[in-house]
C-alpha positions as CSV (number, residue, x, y, z in Angstrom):
1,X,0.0,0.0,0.0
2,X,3.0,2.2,-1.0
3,X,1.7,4.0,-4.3
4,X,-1.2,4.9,-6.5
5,X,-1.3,2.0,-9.1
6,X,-0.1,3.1,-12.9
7,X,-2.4,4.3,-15.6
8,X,-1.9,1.0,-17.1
9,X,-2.9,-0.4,-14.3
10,X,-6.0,1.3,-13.6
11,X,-9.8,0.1,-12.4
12,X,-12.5,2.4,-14.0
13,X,-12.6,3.9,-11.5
14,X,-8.9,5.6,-11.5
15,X,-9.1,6.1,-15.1
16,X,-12.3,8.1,-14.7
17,X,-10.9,10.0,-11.7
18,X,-7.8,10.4,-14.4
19,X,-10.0,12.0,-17.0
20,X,-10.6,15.0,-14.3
21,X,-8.3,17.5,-16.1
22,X,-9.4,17.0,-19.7
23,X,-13.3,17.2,-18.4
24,X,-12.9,20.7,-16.5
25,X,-11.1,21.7,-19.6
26,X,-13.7,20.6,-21.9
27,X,-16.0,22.3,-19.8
28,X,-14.1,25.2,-19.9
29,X,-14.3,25.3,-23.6
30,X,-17.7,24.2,-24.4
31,X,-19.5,24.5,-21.0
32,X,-19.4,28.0,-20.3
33,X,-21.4,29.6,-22.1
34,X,-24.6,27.4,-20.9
35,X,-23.4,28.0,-17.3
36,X,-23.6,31.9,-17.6
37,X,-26.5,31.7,-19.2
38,X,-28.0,30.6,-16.5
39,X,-25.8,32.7,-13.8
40,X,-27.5,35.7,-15.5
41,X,-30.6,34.1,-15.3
42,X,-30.6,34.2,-11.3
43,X,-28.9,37.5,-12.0
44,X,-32.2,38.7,-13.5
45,X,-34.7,36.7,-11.2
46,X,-33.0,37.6,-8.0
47,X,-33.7,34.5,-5.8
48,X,-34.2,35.2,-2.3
49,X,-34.5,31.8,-1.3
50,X,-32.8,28.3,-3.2
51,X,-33.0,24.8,-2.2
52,X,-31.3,21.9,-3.2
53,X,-32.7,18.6,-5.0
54,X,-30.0,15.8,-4.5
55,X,-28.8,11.8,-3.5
56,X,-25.7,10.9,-2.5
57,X,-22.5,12.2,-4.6
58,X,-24.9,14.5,-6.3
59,X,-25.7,15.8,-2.9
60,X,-22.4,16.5,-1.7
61,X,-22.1,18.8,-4.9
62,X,-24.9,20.6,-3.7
63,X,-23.1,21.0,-0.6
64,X,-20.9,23.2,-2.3
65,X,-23.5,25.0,-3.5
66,X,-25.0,25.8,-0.6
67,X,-22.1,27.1,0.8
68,X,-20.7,29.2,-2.8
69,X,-24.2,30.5,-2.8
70,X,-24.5,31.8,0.6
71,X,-21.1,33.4,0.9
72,X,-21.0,34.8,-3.0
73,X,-25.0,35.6,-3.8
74,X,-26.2,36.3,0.0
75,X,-28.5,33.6,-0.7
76,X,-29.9,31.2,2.0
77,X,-29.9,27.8,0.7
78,X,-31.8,24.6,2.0
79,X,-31.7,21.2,1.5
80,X,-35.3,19.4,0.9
81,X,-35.7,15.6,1.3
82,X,-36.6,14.5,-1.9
83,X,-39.0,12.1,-0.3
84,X,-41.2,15.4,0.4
85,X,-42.1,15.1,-3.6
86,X,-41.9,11.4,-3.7
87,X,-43.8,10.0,-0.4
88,X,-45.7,12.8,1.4
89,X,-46.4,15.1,-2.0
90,X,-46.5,18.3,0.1
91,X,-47.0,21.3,-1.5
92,X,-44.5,24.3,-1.1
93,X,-44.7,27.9,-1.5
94,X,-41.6,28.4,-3.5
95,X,-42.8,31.8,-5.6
96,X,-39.6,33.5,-6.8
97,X,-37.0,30.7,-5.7
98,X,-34.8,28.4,-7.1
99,X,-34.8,24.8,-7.4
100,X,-31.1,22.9,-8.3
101,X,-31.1,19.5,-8.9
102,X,-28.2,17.5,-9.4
103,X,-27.9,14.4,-10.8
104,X,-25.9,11.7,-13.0
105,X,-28.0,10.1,-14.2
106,X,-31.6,12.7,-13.8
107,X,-33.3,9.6,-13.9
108,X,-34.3,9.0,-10.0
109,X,-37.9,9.2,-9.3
110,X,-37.7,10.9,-6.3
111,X,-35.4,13.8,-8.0
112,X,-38.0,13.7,-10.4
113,X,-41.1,14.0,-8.1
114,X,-39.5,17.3,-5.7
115,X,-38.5,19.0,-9.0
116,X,-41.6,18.6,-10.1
117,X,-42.8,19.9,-6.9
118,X,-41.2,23.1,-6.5
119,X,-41.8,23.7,-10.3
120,X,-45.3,23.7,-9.3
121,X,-44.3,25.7,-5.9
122,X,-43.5,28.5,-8.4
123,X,-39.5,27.9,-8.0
124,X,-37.4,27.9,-11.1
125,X,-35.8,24.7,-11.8
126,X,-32.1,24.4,-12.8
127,X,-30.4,21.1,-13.5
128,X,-27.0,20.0,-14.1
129,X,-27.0,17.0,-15.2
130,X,-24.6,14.3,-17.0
131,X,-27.8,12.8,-19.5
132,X,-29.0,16.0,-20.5
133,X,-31.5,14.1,-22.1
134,X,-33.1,12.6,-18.9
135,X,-36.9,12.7,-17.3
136,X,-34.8,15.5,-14.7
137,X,-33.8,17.2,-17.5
138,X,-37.3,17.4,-19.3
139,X,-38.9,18.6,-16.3
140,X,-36.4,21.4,-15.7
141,X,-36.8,25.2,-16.9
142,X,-32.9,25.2,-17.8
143,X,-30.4,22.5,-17.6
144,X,-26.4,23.1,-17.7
145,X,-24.5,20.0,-19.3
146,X,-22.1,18.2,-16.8
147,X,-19.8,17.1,-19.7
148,X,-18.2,14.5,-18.0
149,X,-18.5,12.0,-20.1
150,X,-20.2,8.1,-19.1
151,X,-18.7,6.8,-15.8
152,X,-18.4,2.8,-15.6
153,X,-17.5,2.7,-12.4
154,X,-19.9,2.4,-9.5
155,X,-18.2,5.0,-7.4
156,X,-18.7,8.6,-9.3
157,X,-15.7,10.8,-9.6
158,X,-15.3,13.1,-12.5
159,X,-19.0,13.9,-12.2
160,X,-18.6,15.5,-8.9
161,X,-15.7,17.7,-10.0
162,X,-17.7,18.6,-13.2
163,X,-20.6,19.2,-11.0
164,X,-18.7,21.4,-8.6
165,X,-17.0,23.3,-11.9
166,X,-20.4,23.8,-13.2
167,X,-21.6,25.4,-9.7
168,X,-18.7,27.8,-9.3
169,X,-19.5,29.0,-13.2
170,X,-23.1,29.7,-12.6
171,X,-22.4,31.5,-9.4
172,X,-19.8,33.4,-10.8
173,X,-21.6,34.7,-13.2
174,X,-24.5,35.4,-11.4
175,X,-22.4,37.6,-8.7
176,X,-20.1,39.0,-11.1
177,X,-17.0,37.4,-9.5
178,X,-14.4,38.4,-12.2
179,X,-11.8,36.8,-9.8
180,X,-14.0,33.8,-9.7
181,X,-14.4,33.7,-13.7
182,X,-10.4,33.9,-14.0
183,X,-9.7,30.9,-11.9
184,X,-12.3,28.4,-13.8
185,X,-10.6,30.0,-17.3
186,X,-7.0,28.5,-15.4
187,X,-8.2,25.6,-13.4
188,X,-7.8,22.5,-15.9
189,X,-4.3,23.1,-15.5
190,X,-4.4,23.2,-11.7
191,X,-6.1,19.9,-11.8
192,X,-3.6,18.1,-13.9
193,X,-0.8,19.0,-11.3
194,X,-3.5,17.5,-8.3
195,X,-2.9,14.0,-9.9
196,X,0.9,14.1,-9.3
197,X,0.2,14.5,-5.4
198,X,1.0,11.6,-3.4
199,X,-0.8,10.5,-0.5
200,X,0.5,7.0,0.2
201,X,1.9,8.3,3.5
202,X,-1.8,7.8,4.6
203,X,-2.2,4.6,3.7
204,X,-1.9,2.4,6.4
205,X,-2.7,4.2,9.2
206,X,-6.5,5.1,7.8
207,X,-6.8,1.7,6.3
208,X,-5.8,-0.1,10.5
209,X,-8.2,2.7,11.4
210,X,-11.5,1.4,13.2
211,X,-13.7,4.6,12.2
212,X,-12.8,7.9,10.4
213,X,-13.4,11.6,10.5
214,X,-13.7,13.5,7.7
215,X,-13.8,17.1,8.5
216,X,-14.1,20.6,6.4
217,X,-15.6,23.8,7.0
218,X,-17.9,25.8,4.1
219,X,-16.7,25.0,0.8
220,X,-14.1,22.2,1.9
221,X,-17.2,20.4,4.5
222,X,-18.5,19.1,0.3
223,X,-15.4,17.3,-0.3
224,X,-15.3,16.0,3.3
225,X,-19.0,14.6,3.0
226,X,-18.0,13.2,-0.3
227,X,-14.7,11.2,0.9
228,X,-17.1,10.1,4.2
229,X,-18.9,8.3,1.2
230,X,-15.8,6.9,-0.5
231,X,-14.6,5.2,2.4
232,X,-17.3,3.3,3.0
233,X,-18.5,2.5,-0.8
234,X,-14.8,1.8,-2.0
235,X,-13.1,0.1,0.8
236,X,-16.0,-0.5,3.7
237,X,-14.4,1.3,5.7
238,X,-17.3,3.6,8.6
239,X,-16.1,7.0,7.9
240,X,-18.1,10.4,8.9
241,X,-18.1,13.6,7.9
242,X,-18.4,16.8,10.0
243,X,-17.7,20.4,10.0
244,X,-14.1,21.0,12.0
245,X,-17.0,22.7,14.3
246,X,-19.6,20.0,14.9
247,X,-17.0,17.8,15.5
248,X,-16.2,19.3,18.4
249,X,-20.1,18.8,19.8
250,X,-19.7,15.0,20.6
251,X,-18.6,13.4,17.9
252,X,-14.6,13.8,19.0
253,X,-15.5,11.6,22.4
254,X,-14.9,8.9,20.0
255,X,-11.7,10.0,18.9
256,X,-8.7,7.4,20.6
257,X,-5.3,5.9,19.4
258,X,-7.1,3.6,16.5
259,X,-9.1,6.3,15.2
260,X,-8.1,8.6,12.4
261,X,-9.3,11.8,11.0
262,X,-8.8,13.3,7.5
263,X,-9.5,17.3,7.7
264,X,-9.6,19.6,4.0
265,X,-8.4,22.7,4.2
266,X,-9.6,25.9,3.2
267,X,-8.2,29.5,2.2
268,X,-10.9,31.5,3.7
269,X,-12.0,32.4,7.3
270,X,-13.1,29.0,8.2
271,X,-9.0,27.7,8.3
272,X,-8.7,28.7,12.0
273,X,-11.0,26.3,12.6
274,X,-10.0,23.5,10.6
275,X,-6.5,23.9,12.1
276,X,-8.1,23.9,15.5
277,X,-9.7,20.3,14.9
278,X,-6.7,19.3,13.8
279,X,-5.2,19.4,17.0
280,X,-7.8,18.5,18.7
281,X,-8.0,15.5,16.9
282,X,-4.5,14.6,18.2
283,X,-4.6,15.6,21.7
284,X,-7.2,13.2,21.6
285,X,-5.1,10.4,20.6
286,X,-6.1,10.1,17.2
287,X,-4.0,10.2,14.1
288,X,-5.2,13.6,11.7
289,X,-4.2,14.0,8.0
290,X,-4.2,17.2,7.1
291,X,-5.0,18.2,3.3
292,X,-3.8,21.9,2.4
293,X,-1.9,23.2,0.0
294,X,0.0,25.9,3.1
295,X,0.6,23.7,6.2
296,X,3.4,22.4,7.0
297,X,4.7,19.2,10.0
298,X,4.1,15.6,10.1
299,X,1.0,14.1,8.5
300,X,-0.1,16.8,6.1
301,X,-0.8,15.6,2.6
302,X,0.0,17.6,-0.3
303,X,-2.4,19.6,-2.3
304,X,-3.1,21.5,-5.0
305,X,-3.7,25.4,-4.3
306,X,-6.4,26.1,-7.1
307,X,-6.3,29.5,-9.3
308,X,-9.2,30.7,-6.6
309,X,-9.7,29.4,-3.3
310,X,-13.2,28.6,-3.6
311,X,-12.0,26.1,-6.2
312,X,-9.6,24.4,-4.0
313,X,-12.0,21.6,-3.1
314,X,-12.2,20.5,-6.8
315,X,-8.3,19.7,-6.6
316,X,-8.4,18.2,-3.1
317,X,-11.0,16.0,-4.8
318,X,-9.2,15.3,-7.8
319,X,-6.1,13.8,-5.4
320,X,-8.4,12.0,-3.0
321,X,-10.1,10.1,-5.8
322,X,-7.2,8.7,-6.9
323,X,-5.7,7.6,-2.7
324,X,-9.2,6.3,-2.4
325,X,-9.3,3.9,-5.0
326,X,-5.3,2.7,-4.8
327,X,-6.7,2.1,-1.2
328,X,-9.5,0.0,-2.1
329,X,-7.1,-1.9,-4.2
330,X,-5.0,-2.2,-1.8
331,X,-7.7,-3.6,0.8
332,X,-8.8,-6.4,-1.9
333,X,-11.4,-4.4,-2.6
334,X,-13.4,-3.4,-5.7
335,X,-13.8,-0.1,-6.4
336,X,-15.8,-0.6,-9.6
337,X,-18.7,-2.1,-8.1
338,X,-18.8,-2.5,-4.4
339,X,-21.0,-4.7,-2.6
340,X,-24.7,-4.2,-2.1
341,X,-24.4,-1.1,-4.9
342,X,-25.0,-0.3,-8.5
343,X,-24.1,2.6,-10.9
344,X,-27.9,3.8,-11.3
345,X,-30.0,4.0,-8.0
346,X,-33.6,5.0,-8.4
347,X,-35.0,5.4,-5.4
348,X,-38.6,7.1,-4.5
């Protein structure tokens, strides 16, 4: 458990989660223009309210969201159970809001259902979706192409990176963030150096780890939830995630000498924080990986700094993706279709 595997020697998986650079640059060249249309579209129907239509990976993506659109558009955002469409039909009063849905696949009944809902609800309903061309996508008022290309694997990668390049596009248009705009034009590049970081220092202590944290704070907590999910999908391994600041009501009493943590860092005001957890992690007696591109000591894995710092969790994601699955390898495991699981989930 000493490297990430070669290219050549790749499950779908890693060769999906490979692909990263050359889909953020495709979307970059061709997906831009469908993403600002619709950031000036919430530019023009000023949204006081959003909410988020979402399962599993997909979800995490809207995590980001949430968080890009709250800081950037001043926005609240909230997450609905998509069971409220699905199961208890209940109508909302959604006049003048938006509706994002994210999805793979845009073929779930229950993402369907709450879509449909909130449509209804008066929201406006956005989609970015992977199949375009998908009941999601016909029940949406605009839908922004994922471009990421089919994903064989079981365990989504390059969706969620193209998902969370698609989010910082619309919101960056919508806000006007010319700083924002800049770092997506230079961020394909950035992504291509995340692949060379090596994590394999982190190997064996999380996989002889009986439970993990994953931790973040705002942007970074999406990439946390997301890795929570990886863990257990890819290697069945019981991982949670938690903000650095959650953590610290309860959860850390579980924290002893076989535990581990793995915190994301973040270049905005939430760092302190995420530092903080760190050591508290470790005083605790746990082991704590830390994943940012400016800290420096024992156990702190190399990263990526993106173009913009709200894009750093696309890079940390684009390096985790490919320690997760040389770890699931590693454990016997396999990544491409883990037990119990399959690629579409339709759920109501």
């Amino acid at each position: 458990m000493n490297s990430i595997p070669p290219l050549n020697a790749a499950t779908h998986m890693a060769r999906e989660a490979r692909e990263a650079p050359e889909v953020v640059a495709r979307q970059v060249a061709e997906g831009l223009p469908a993403y600002r249309e619709i950031g000036a579209r919430l530019r023009a129907a000023d949204p006081r309210l959003a909410l988020t239509c979402a399962r599993g990976t997909s979800d995490h993506a809207a995590t980001y969201f949430r968080y890009l659109c709250e800081m950037r558009a001043g926005v609240p955002v909230a997450t609905v159970g998509p069971s409220i469409g699905s199961v208890y039909r209940a109508p909302l009063r959604l006049e003048g809001a938006l509706c994002l849905t994210v999805s793979q696949s845009g073929g779930s009944p229950d993402l369907v259902a709450l879509q449909g809902l909130a449509r209804e609800g008066g929201a406006l309903a956005v989609a970015l979706l992977n199949t375009p061309d998908s009941p999601v996508g016909a029940g949406a008022d605009m839908v922004a192409p994922l471009l990421a290309g089919p994903e064989k694997a079981v365990a989504a990668t390059k969706s969620y990176i193209a998902s969370l390049v698609a989010i910082a596009a619309i919101v960056a248009e919508w806000t006007q963030d010319a700083a924002l705009s800049d770092g997506l034009e230079r961020l394909p590049e950035a992504v291509g150096r995340a692949m060379a970081c090596d994590w394999s220092a982190a190997m064996t202590p999380l996989a002889g780890a009986t439970s993990v944290f994953t931790l973040g704070r705002g942007l970074s907590l999406s990439v946390a939830n997301e890795s929570a999910l990886k863990f257990k999908e890819t290697c069945r391994l019981h991982a949670e995630a938690y903000s650095a600041a959650e953590v610290r009501h309860g959860p850390i009493a579980l924290a002893e000498r076989r535990f581990a943590a793995l915190v994301f860092g973040a270049r905005d005001a939430g760092r302190e924080s995420l530092v903080s957890a760190v050591t508290a992690v470790r005083e605790a007696g746990a082991r704590a990986f830390f994943a940012d591109p400016e800290a420096s000591g024992p156990d702190v894995l190399p990263v990526v700094a993106a173009p913009h710092p709200a894009l750093d969790p696309i890079c940390q994601a684009a390096t985790f993706y490919l320690f997760i699955e040389a770890l699931a390898t590693a454990l016997g495991e396999n990544p491409d279709a883990p037990k119990h699981l399959k690629k579409i989930t339709e759920t109501l």
